[in-house]
N, C-alpha and C positions, 0 to 999 in steps of 0.2 A: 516587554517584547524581547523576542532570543534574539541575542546576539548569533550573527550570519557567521556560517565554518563549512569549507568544503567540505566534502563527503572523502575520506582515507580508508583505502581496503585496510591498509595496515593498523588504524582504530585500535589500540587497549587502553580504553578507556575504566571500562567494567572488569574488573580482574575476577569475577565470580565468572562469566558468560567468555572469558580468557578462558580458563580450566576446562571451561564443558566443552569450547571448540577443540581443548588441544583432545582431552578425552575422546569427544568424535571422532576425532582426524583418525586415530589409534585404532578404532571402531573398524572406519570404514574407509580406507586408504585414499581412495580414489574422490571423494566428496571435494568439498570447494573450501567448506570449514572456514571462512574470513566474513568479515562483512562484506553483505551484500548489494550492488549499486544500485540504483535506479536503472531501471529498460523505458526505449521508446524514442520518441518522437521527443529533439530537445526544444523544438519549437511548440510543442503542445499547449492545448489550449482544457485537456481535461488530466489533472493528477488525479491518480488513484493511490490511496494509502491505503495500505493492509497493517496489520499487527507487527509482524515477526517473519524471518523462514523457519520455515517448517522444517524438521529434520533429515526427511527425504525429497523436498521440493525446491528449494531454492537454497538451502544448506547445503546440497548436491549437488546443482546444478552452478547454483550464483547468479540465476536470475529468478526475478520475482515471481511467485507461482506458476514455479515449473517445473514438474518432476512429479506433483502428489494431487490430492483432489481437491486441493482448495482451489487449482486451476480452474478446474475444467468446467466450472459455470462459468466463470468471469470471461476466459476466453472465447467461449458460443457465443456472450455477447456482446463481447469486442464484433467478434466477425460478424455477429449480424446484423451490429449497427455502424457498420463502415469503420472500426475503429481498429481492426487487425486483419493482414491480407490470408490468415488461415482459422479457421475454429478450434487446432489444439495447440498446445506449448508441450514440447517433449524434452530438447534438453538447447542449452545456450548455443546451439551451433547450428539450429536447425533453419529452415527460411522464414521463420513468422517475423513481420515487421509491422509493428503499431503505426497507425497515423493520428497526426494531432492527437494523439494520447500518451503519457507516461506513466509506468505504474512505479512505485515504491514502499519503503515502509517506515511507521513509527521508531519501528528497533530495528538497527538492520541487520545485528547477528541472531543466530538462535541462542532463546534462553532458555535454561534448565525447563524440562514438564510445559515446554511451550508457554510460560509463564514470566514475563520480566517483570525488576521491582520497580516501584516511580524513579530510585536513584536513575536506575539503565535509561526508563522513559527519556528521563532528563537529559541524562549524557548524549544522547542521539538527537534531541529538540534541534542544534542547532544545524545540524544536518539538513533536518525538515525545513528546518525558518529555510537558509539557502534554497530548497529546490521551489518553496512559496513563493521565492520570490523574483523567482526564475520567470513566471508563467506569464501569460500577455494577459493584455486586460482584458476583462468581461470572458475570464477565465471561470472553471467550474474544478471544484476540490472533490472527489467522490470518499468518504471514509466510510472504511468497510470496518466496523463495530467500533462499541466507545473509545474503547482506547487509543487506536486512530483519531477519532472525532476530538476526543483531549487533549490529544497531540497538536493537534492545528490549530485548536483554542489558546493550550499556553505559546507555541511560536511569536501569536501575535499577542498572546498578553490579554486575552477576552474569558469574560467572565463563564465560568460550566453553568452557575445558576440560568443564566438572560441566554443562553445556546445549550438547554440540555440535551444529550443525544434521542433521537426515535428515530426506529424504522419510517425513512418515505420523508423524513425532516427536512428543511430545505430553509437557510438563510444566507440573509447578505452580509458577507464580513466588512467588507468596505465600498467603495464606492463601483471596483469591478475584479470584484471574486466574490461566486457564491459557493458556499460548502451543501453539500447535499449528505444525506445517511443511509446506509444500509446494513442492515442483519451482514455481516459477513458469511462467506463464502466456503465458509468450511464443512466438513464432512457431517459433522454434526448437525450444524443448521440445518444443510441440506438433507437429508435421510431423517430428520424430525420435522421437516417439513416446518418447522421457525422459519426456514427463506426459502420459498418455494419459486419454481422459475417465471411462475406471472407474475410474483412481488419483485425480483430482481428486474425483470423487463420492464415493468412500470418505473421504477429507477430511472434506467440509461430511455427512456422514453424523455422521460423531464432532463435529465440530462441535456439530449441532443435538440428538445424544445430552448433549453438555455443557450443552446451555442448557436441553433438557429435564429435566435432573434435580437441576437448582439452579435 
C-alpha cells in the first residue's frame, strides 16, 4: 500500500515532466504549467480520476478538465446527475461547483505527448493514496481509463490480475469503497464513438445507484 503525501503545487519530483512544464510555461505564458490539484466537494462521496491535464485544459487553467474536450462530456454528466450546479467547465474562476463529487488525476502534471512513464505514475501514487483516503465510507472511485484504474489498485496495493480494468467494470475494494470503469473521456473515445454518451450515462447511472443505497 502507498504511503499517504499531501498533494504540493510545487511537486518536482519528475525532473522529465519539470522540463516540459518549464518548456510550456515559455510556450504559452499565461497557462498554469504546475501541478494540478484536485476540484470539488472535500466532503465527496464520488472521486473521479482522470489520467493527466491536458495541455490546453487543465495545464491552462489548473483545474481538472477544464479548458479542452475531455471536459465536456464528463461535466453534462455531472450536471445531469446532480453532481455539478452547471453542464460546462470554462476556466477555474468560473461559478461551477461540484457536489458530493471530486474530481482528480493519476498524474497531476502534464507529460510529454500526453503520455507519462510508470516512474511519474509512481511519483504521484501517493498523492492519490491521500485523496483515497480522504473519502467517507460506502464511497464510489470513478476511473476514467486504465491508467487511472492502476493507479488506485497500486495505492492500495491490489492485484491488476483479480481487478483488470473494462469498460462498465465495477468492484469492491474494501469493505466501503467501490471502484467503478470507464473508457475515458477524451476526444478520441468520443468522435470514435469507443465512449458513446449512453455508455458514459449508464456509468454515472450505477454510480448514483451506488450512493443511493448506502
Amino acid at each position: 500500500m502507498t504511503s499517504s503525501s499531501t498533494f504540493s503545487a510545487d511537486c518536482t519530483k519528475c525532473s522529465r515532466i519539470v522540463s516540459h512544464l518549464a518548456y510550456q510555461k515559455k510556450r504559452f505564458s499565461t497557462y498554469y504549467c504546475k501541478p494540478v490539484p484536485a476540484f470539488g466537494d472535500s466532503d465527496a462521496r464520488l472521486l473521479i480520476v482522470g489520467l493527466a491535464p491536458g495541455l490546453h485544459g487543465a495545464n491552462a487553467t489548473g483545474r481538472p478538465f477544464t479548458g479542452d474536450y475531455a471536459g465536456v462530456l464528463l461535466y453534462q454528466m455531472l450536471f445531469q446527475f446532480g453532481f455539478a450546479t452547471q453542464p460546462v467547465s470554462t476556466s477555474n474562476n468560473d461559478t461551477l461547483q461540484l457536489k458530493n463529487c471530486r474530481i482528480t488525476n493519476a498524474v497531476k502534471c502534464l507529460p510529454p505527448a500526453n503520455k507519462p512513464t510508470a516512474e511519474e505514475v509512481k511519483n504521484c501514487n501517493s498523492y492519490l493514496y491521500n485523496e483515497l483516503c480522504q473519502l467517507n465510507s460506502e464511497s464510489v472511485v470513478l476511473a476514467l481509463g486504465k491508467i487511472a484504474h492502476d493507479a488506485v489498485l497500486t495505492a492500495f496495493g491490489l492485484s491488476r490480475r483479480k481487478y483488470p480494468f473494462t469498460h462498465g467494470g465495477r468492484y469492491k475494494l474494501n469493505s466501503c469503497l467501490y471502484l467503478l470503469d470507464s473508457y475515458h473521456c477524451s476526444r478520441y473515445n468520443v468522435q470514435t464513438k469507443r465512449l458513446t454518451q449512453e455508455q458514459f450515462q449508464a456509468v454515472f447511472e450505477e454510480v448514483v445507484s451506488i450512493l443511493n443505497r448506502n
